[in-house]
C-alpha positions as CSV (number, residue, x, y, z in Angstrom):
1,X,117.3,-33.2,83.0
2,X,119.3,-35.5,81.0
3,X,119.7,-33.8,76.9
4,X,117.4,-36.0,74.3
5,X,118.9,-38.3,72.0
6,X,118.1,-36.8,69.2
7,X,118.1,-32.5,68.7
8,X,114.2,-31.1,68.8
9,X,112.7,-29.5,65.9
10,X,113.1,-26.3,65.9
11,X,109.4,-25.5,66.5
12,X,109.2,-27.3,69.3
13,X,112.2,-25.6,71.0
14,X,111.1,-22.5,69.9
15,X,107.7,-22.9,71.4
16,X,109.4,-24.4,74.8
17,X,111.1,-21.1,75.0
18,X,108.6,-19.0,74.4
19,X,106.4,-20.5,77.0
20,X,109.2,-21.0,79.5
21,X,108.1,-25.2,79.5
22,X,111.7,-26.1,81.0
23,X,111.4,-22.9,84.1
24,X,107.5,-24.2,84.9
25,X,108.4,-28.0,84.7
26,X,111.6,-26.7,87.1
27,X,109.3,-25.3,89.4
28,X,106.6,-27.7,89.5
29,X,109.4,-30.2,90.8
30,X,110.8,-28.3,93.2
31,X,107.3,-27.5,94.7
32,X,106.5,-31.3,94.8
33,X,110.0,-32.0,96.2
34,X,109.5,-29.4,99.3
35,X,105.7,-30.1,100.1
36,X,105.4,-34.0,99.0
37,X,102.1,-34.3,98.8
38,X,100.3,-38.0,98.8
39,X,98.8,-36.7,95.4
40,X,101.0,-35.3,93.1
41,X,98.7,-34.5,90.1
42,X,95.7,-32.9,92.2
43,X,98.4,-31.0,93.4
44,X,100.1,-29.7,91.2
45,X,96.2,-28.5,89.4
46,X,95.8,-26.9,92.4
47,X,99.3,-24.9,92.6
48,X,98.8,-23.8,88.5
49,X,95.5,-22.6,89.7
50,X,96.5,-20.5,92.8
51,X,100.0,-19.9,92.3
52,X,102.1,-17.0,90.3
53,X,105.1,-18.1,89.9
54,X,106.4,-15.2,88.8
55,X,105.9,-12.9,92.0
56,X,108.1,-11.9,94.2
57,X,109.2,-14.0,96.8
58,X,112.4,-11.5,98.6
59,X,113.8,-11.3,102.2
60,X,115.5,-8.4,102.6
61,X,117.9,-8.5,106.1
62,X,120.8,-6.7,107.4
63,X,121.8,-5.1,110.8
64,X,119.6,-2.8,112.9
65,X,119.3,0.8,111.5
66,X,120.6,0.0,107.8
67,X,117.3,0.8,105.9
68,X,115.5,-3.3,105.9
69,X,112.6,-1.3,106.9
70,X,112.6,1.9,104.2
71,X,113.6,-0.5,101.3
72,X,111.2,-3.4,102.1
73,X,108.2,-0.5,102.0
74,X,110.0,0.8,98.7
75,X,110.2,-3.1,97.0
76,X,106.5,-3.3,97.6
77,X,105.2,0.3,96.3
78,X,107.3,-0.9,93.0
79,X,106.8,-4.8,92.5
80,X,102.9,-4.6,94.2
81,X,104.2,-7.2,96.7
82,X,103.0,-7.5,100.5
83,X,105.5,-6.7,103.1
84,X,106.0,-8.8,106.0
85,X,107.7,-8.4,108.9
86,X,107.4,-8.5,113.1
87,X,105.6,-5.3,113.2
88,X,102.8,-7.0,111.0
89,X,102.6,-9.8,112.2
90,X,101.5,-8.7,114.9
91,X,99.5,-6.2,114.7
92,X,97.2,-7.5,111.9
93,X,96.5,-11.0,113.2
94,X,94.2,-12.5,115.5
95,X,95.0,-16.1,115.2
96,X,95.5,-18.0,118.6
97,X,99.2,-18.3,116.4
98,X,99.5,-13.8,117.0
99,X,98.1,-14.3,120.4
100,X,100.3,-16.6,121.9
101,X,103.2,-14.3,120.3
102,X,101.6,-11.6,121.7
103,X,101.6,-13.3,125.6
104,X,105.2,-14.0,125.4
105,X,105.7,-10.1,124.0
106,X,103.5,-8.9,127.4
107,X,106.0,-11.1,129.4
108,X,108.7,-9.9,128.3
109,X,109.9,-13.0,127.0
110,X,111.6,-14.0,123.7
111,X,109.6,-15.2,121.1
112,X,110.3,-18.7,119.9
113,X,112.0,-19.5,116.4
114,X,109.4,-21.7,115.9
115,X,106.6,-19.7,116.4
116,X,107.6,-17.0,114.3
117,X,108.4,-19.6,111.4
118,X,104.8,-20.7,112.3
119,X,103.4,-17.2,111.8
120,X,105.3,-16.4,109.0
121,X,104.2,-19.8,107.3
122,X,100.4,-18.8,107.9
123,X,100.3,-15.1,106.9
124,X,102.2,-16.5,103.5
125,X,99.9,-19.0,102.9
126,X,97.2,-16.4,101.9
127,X,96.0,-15.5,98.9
128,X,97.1,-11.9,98.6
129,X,101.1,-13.2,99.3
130,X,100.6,-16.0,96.7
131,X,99.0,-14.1,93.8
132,X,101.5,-10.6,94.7
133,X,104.3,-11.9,96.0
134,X,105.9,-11.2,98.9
135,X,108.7,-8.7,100.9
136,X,109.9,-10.5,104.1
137,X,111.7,-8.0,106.4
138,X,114.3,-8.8,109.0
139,X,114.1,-12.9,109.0
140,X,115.4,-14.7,109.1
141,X,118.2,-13.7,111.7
142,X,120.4,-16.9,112.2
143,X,120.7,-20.8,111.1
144,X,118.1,-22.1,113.2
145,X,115.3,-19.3,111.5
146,X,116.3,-20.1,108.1
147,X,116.3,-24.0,108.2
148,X,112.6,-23.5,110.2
149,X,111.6,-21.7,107.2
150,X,113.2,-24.2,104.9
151,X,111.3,-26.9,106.5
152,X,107.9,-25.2,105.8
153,X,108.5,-25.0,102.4
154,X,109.6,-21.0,102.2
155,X,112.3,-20.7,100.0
156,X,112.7,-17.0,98.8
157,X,114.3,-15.9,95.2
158,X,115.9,-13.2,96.5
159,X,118.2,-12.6,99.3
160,X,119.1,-9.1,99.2
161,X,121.5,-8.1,102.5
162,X,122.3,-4.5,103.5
163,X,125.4,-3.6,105.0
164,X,127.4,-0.8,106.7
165,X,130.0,-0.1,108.9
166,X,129.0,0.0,112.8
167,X,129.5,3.7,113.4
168,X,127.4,4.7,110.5
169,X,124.7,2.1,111.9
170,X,125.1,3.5,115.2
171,X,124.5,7.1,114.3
172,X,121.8,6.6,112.1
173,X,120.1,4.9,114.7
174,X,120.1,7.6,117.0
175,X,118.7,9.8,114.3
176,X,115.5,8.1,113.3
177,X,112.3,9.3,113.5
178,X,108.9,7.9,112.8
179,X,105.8,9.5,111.0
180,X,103.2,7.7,113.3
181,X,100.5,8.5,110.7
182,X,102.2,6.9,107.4
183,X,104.3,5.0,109.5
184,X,107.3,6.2,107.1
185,X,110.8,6.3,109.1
186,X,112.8,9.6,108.1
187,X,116.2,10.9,109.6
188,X,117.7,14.4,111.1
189,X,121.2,13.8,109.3
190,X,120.2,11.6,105.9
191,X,116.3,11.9,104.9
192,X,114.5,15.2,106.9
193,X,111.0,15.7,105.5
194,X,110.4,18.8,103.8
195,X,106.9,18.9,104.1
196,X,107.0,20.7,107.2
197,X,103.1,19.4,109.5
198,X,105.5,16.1,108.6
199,X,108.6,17.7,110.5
200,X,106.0,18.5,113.2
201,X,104.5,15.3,114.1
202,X,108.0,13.0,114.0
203,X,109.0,11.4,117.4
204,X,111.1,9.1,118.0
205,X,110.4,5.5,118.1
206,X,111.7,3.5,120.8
207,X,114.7,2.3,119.5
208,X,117.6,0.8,121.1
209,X,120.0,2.9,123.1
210,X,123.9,3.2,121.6
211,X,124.7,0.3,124.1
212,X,122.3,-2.2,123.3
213,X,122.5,-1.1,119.4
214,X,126.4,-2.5,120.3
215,X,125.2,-5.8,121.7
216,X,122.6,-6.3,118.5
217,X,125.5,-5.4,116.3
218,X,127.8,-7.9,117.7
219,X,125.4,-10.8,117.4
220,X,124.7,-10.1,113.7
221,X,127.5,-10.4,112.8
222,X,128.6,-13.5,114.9
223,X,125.1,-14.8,112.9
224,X,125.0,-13.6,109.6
225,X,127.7,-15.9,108.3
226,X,125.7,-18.9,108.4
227,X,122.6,-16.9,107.3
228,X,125.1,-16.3,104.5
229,X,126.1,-19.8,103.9
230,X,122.3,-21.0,103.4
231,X,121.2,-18.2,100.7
232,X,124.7,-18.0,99.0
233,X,123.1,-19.0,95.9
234,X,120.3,-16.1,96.0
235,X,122.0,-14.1,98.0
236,X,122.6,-10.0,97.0
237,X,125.0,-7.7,99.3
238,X,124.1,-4.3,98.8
239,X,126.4,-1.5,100.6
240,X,123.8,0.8,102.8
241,X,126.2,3.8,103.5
242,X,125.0,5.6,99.9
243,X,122.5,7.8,98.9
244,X,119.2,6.0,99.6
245,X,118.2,6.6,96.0
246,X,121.6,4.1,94.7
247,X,120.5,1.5,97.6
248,X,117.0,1.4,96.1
249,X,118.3,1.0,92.3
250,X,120.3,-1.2,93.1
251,X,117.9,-3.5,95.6
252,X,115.0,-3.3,92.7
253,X,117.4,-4.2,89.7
254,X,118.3,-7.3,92.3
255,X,115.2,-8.4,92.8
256,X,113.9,-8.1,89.2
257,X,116.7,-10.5,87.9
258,X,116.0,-13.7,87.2
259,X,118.5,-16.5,87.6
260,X,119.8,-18.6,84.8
261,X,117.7,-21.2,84.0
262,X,119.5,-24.9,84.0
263,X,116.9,-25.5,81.0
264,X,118.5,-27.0,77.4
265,X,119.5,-24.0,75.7
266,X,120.5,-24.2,71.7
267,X,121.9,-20.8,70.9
268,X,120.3,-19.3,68.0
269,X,122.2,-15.8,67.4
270,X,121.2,-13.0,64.7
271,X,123.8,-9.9,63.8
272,X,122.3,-7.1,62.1
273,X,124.6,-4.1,61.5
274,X,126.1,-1.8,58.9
275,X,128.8,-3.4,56.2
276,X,132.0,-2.7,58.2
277,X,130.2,-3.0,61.5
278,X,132.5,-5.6,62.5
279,X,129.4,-8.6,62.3
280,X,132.0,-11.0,60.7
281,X,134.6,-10.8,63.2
282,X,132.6,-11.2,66.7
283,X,130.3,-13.7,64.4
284,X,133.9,-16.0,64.3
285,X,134.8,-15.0,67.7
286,X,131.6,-15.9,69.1
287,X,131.4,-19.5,66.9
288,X,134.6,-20.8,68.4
289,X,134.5,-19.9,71.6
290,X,130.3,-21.4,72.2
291,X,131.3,-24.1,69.0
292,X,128.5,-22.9,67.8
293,X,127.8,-22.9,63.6
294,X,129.0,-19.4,61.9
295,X,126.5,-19.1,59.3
296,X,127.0,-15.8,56.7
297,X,124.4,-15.0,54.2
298,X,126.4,-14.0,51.2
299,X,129.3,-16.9,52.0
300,X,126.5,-19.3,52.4
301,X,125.1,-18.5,48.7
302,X,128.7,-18.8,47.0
303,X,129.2,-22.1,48.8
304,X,126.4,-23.3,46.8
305,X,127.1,-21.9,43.8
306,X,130.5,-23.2,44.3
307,X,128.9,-27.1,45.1
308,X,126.7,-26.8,42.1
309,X,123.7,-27.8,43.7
310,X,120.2,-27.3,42.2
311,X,119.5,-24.0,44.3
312,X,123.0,-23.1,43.6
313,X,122.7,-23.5,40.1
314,X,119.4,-20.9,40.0
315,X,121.4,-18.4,42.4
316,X,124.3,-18.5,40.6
317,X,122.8,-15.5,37.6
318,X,122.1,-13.5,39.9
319,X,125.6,-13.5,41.8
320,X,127.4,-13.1,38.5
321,X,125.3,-10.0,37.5
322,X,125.3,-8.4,41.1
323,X,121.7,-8.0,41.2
324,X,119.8,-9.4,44.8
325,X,119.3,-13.1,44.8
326,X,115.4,-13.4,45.7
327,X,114.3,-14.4,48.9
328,X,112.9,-17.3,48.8
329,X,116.0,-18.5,47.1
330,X,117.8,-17.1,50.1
331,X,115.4,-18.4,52.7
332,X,115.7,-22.0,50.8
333,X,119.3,-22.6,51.1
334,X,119.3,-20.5,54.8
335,X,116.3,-23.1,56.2
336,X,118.0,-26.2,54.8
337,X,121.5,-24.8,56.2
338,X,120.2,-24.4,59.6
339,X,118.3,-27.7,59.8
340,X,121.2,-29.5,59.8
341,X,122.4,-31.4,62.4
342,X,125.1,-29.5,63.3
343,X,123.0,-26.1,64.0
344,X,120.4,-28.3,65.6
345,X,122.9,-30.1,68.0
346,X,125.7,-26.9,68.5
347,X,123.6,-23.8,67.8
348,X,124.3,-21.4,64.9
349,X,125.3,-17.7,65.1
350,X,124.0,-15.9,61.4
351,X,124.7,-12.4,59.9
352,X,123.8,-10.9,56.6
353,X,120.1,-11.8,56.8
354,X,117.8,-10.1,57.2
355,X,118.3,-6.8,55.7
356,X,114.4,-6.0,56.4
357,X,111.6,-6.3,58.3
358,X,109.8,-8.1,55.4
359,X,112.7,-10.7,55.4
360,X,113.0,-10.6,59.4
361,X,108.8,-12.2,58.9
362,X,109.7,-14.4,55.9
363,X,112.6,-15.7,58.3
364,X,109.6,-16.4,61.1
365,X,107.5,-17.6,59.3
366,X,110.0,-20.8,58.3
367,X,110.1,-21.2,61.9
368,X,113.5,-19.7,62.1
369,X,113.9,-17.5,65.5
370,X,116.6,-16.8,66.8
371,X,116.9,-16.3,70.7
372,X,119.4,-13.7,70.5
373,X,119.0,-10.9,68.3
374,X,122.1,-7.8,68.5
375,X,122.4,-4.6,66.4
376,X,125.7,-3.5,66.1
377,X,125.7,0.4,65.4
378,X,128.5,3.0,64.2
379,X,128.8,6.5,62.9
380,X,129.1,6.6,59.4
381,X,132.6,8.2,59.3
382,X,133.7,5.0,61.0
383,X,132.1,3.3,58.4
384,X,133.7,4.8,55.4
385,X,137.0,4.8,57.2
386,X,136.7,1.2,57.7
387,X,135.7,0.2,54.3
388,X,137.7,2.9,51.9
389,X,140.7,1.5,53.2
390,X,140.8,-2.3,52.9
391,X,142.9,-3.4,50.1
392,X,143.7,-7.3,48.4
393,X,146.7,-9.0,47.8
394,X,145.4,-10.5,44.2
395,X,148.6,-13.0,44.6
396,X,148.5,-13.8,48.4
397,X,144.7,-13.0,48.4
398,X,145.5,-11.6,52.2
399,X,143.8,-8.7,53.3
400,X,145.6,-5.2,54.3
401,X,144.1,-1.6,55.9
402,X,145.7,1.2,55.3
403,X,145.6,2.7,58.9
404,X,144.8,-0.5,60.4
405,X,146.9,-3.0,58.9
406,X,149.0,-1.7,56.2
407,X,151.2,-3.8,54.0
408,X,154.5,-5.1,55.7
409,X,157.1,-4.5,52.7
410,X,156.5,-1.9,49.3
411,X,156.3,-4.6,46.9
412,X,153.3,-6.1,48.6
413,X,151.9,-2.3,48.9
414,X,152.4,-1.8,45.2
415,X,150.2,-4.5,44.0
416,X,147.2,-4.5,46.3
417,X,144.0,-3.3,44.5
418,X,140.4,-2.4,46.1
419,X,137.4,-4.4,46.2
420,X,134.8,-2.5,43.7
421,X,132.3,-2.9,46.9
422,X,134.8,-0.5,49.2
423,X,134.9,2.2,46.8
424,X,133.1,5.6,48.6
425,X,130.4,5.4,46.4
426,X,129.4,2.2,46.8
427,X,129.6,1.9,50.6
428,X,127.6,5.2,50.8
429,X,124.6,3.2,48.8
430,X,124.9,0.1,50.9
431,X,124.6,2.0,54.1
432,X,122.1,4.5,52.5
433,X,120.0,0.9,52.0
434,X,120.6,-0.2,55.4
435,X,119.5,3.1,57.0
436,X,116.5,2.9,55.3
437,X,115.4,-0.2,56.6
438,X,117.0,-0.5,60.3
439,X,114.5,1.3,62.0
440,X,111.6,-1.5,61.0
441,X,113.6,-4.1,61.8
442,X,115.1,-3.4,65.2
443,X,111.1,-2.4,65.8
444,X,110.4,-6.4,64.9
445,X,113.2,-7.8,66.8
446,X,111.6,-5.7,69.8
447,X,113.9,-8.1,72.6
448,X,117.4,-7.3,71.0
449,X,119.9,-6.1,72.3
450,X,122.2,-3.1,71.0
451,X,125.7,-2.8,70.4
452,X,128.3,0.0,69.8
453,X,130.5,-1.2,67.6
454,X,132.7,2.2,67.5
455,X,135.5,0.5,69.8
456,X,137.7,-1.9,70.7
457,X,136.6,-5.7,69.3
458,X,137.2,-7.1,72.3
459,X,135.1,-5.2,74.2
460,X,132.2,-5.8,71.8
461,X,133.0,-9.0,72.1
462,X,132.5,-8.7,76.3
463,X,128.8,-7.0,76.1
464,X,128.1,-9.5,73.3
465,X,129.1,-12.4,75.2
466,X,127.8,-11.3,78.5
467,X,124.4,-10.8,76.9
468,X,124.3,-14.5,75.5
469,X,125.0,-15.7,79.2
470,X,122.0,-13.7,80.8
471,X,118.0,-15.9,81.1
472,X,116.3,-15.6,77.9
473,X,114.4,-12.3,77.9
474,X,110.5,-13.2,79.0
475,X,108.9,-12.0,76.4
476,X,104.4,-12.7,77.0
477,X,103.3,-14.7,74.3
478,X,99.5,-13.4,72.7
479,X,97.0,-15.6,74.0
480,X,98.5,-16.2,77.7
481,X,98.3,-13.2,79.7
């Protein structure tokens, strides 16, 4: 989608966001693209209807004996999805589709590709699989499989592939048992029952012996690279030879993740934070390296003193007193700052407002939301250790830290002086004031995201920027669940 001429309101972005406009119109398309139907409109009524987009569509593959079967039964106990494999297929359906599978079966003859694309196509077609979502277990196998499921329109999320090394495979294979009651599969070595009428009535399913486990082995893996080369893009390798408990982490916090969206995105970034939390610095670091707009509170209100405009000219008592400019002069200059073209065009990153939750609504309420909200927090000893120890050239006007940057030469050291804000008692009272209103405002900014700001800037900088490339948080707006 080609970027409009001109930058949209800031509403209307916000409100695009919010109901994920851009991900619904991207999915809409790609549904028309795959089915084509003769009537676009009447179907696409009927797929808002019917569909949830948001379920889970997941195939979970891998070699024989490397858990498809435990952790496709585990995806569906968590996400409430329907699990789908050969087993099922089979043994729930009496379509003339399942019947004709079922003659080849009694044969002893392969199943076609195409029939089991066919099946597949049908049991996903109902209404439980489109409303749920849905866990498909062991398919496809090769090329052939995934392009049949391609061409009927069945294009999973999720890829997630388990892997271990053949010896491992082949022992756990000879140490599986079944529960033919729950139908839960357990193992001597890795996952004994300790119920023990469980232990009692395990057998041991008819599973391959370690010869023809050799033979399936060896055509995975000649297969699975151009499985591979089909579902890079959605594709998850998970290694298999770990505590089942990791595997299953790891498979659900797979599956759960949404990819990035290729929507327009305006970054619109908020640092809350202690003084000496270190906002300023990843605030500048962050604006050059996105070109976004670095927007701080306090600079913002001397530049308009300092251009004599009208709000200027009414904030301007209160800065030479020290006394709290009111907010709505603050939200005044702040609203016409980031209506500009510049922060509607580039994106704006802005620290030093708000210091409360009643500022944090004021802020809202002029329809300024930002889409990335961070907290930066530190110990207080950090604080004062931070602060207490920056000193002024009054000549140079360069800054100097005691510990941290000290003064290169003594005659430089000798006439530095201290800002009246970094004196002990001071900072105590500005972070005694912050304290006292954090907790209600990282309670409104519910999505944000929380930083710990007691190390090195550059790796803040690294969980900062790594949370501004993630998918917008989905956050339910009222009125649309």
């Amino acid at each position: 989608m080609d970027a409009p001429a001109r930058p949209w309101p800031p509403p209307l972005g916000t409100y695009a966001e919010e109901r994920e406009l851009f991900r619904l119109l991207q999915n809409m398309l790609k549904e028309l693209l795959i089915h084509k139907p003769n009537d676009p409109i009447e179907f696409m009524i009927d797929h808002l209807k019917q569909h949830n987009d948001d379920a889970p569509r997941v195939c979970v593959l891998g070699p024989p004996a490397s858990g498809k079967t435990t952790v496709a039964r585990w995806l569906c106990k968590h996400l409430g999805a329907i699990r789908i494999s050969r087993e099922t297929l089979l043994s729930k359906g009496i379509s003339a589709l399942v019947k004709e599978a079922k003659a080849y079966k009694e044969r002893n003859q392969e199943i076609p590709n195409e029939l089991w694309a066919n099946l597949i196509q049908k049991r996903l077609s109902n209404v439980d699989c489109i409303k749920q979502g849905w866990i498909l277990e062991g398919f496809p196998e090769n090329q052939e499989q995934a392009w049949m499921l391609q061409s009927s329109g069945i294009i999973p999320r999720h890829v997630v592939v388990l892997y271990a090394s053949d010896t491992v495979l082949i022992e756990r294979n000879s140490g599986k048992r079944l529960d033919p009651i729950t139908e839960e599969v357990y193992h001597t070595t890795f996952d004994w029952p300790t119920d023990p009428l469980v232990q009692q009535r395990l057998v041991k399913p008819e599973d391959l012996s370690e010869q023809d486990m050799s033979k399936k082995l060896l055509e995975y893996h000649r297969n699975f690279p151009e499985v591979f080369q089909i579902y890079q893009k959605v594709l998850k390798l998970i290694n298999a030879d770990q505590p089942s408990m990791d595997v299953l982490s790891q498979v659900l916090t797979c599956v759960r993740a949404r990819h990035r969206s290729a929507a327009p995105f305006t970054p619109r970034v908020l640092f809350c934070g202690p003084p000496g939390s270190g906002k300023s610095l990843q605030a500048a670091l962050i604006a050059q390296k996105y070109s976004l707009v670095n927007i701080c509170c306090g600079q913002l209100l001397k530049e308009a003193v300092a251009g004599k405009t009208k709000l200027g000219e009414l904030v301007k008592p209160y800065l030479d007193s020290g006394s709290p400019v009111p907010d709505n002069l603050v939200l005044k200059i702040l609203t016409e700052r980031l209506s500009a073209l510049d922060c509607m065009t580039s994106g704006w990153v802005l620290s030093g407002f708000p210091r409360d939750r009643g500022q944090g609504e004021q802020l809202q309420n002029s329809q300024i939301i930002p889409n990335r909200v961070f907290f930066f927090h530190l110990p207080h000893e950090s604080i004062m250790e931070r602060l207490s120890q920056r000193r002024v050239d009054p000549i140079t006007g360069e800054r100097y830290h005691s510990i941290f940057r000290p003064a290169p030469t003594p005659e430089i050291q000798a006439r530095l002086r201290q800002n009246p804000r970094d004196e002990e008692e001071n900072i105590k009272q500005r972070v005694e004031t912050y304290d006292r209103n954090a907790k209600d405002l990282e309670d409104f900014y519910e999505d944000a995201f929380y930083v710990n700001a007691d190390q090195d800037p550059h790796v803040v900088f690294e969980f900062i920027e790594s949370c501004l490339i993630k998918p917008i948080p989905f956050k339910k707006v009222k009125g649309l669940e």
